[in-house]
C-alpha positions in Angstrom: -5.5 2.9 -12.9 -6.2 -0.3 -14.3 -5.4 -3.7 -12.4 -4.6 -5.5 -15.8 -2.1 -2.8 -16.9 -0.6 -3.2 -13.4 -0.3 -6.9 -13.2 0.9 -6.9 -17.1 3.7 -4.4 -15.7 4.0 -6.8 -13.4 4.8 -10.1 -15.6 7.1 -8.0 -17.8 9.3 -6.0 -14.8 9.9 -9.6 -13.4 10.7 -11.5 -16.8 12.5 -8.5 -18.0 14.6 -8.4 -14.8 15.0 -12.2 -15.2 16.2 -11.8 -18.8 17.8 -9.0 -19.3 18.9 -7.2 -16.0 17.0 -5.2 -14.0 17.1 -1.8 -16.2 14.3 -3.7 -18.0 12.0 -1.8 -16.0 12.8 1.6 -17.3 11.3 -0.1 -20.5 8.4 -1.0 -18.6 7.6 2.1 -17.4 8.5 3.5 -21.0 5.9 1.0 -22.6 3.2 2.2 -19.9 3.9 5.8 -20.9 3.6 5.4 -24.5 0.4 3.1 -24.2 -1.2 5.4 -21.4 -4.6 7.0 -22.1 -4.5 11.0 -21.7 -6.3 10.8 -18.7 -4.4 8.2 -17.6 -2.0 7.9 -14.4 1.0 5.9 -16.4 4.0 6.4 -13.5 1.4 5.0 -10.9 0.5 2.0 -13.0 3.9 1.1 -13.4 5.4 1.8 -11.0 2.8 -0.9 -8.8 3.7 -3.3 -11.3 7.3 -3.0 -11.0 7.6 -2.7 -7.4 4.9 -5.9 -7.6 7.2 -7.6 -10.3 10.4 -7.0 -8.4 8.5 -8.2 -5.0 7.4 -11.5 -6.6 11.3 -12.1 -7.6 12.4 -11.5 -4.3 9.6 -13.5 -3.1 10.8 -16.4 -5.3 14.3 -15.9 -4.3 13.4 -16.2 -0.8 12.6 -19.9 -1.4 15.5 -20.6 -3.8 18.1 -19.2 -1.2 19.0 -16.9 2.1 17.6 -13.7 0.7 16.6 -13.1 4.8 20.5 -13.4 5.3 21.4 -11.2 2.6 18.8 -8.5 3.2 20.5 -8.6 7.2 24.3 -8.7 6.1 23.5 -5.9 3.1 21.1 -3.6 4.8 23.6 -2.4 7.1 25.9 -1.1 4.4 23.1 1.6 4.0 22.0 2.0 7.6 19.5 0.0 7.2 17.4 -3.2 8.8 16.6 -5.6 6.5 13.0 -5.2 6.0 13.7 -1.2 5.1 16.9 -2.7 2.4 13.5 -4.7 0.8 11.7 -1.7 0.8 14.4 0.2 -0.4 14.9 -2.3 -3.7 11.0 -2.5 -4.5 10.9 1.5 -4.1 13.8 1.9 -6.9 12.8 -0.7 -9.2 9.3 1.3 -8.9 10.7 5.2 -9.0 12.8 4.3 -12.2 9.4 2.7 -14.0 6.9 5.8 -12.5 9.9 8.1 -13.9 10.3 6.7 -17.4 6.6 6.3 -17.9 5.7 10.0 -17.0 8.9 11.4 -19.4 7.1 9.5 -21.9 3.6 10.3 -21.5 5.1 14.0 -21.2 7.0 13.5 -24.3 4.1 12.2 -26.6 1.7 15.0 -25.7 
């Protein structure tokens, strides 16, 4: 696993979300399968840099507004506290990049 391939995941799963909406990381993990090396671990790579990229928007968010709030008043909707609804959001973000990048890597052997 290479750092740089991580953080670049990284920089694109948070612009991407930013941008376009937060299915931009399927393409993220897409692009990480179809650039991966054979020997190569794609859905690990991406998925740290989405669950990184999606942590450093919620870590910005948290100084634009009451994400804290949020996370308590929403995380209880799924049984949850609001540290586990975080945890929850950076685990999707990173299972729908790991998943795209393996299909892909599968796909172009």
């Amino acid at each position: 696993m290479s750092w740089r391939r991580v953080v670049l995941a990284a920089l694109l799963a948070a612009g991407g979300t930013v941008g376009l909406g937060w299915w931009f990381v399927v393409l993220v993990g897409a692009g990480a399968g179809a650039s991966s090396r054979p020997s190569g671990r794609p859905g690990l790579e991406a998925a740290a840099g989405s669950a990184l990229g999606w942590a450093l928007l919620l870590g910005w968010s948290a100084f634009q507004g009451p994400i804290g709030l949020v996370a308590r008043r929403v995380g209880p909707i799924f049984h949850l506290s609001g540290a586990a609804f975080v945890a929850l959001t950076l685990g999707y973000g990173a299972l729908l990049a790991a998943s795209a990048a393996v299909v892909v890597a599968a796909a172009r052997r």
